[in-house]
Phi, psi and omega in degrees: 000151218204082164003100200263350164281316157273343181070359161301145181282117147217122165309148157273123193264336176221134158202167206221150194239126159296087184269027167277309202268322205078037170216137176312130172258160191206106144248158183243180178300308200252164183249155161304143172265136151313103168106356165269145186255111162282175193242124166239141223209112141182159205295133181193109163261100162182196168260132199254112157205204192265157323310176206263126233212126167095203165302116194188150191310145185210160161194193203191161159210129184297169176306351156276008187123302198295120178268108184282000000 
């Protein structure tokens, strides 16, 4: 993962695949700078269609509230 601005690096140090929910966990090395944009990089085979199935836009809120 890949700062797009400073070009600074943070590694993943783990992932996981949920296959109840269908979704990747990624944990890193490092924390994220907040309001900053990064780059992920990763390898992905399959078909994006309905129902929605593979890889697609998401979001979630976290325990402040806040909708990521």
């Amino acid at each position: 993962m890949k700062n797009k601005d400073s070009g600074e690096v943070v590694n993943v140090s783990e992932h996981n695949f949920d296959s109840e929910r269908e979704f990747l966990e990624i944990s890193l090395d490092g924390e994220l700078e907040k309001g900053a944009r990064y780059t992920v990089k990763l390898d992905f085979e399959a078909s994006l269609d309905y129902p929605l199935r593979g890889f697609f836009a998401s979001g979630y809120t976290n325990g402040d509230g806040e909708r990521t």
